[in-house]
N, C-alpha and C positions, 0 to 999 in steps of 0.2 A: 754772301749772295746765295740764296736757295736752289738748287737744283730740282728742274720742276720734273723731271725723268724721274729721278727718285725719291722724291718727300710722297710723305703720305697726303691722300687730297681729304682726310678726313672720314673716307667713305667706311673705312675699317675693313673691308674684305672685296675681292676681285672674282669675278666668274673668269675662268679659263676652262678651254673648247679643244681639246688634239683634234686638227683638223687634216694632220698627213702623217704617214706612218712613220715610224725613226728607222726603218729599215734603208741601208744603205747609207744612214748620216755617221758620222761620228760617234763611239761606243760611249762615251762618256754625255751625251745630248739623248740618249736614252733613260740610262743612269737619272738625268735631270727631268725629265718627264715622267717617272717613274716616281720621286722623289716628293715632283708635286701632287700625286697619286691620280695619273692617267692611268687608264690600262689599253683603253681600245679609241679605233678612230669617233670621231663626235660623242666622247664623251667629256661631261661637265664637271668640276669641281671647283668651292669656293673654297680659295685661300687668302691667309690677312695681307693684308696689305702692307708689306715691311720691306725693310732694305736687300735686307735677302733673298725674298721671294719676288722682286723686280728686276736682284742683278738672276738669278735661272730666269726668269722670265726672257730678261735678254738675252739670254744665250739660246734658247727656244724659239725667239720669236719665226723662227719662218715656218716652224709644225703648228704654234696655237693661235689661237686669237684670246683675245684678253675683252672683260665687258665691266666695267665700274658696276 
């Protein structure tokens, strides 16, 4: 059975948006926004779309928003 959280949906790459600062979260959910190469608030970056870059994404999710 597929797991639809993490298969890829074919699109090949994901816009993600740091929409709140890591300041005050956890040192290592910085580390991971960092990783995905944020640097500042509402800034964009497209990354592919893999198993590993959906599990940071879930560990992120309450600083970015994510766009197919």
């Amino acid at each position: 059975m597929a797991n639809q959280r993490t298969d890829s949906k074919g699109t090949g790459s994901l816009k993600v948006t740091l929409v709140k600062s890591t300041i005050g979260f956890n040192r290592t959910q910085g580390e991971v926004v960092r990783g995905l190469g944020l640097r500042r608030i509402r800034h964009t970056v497209e990354v592919k779309d893999t198993v590993q870059t959906r599990g940071m994404l879930h560990k992120v999710r309450h600083l970015v928003t994510v766009q197919e």
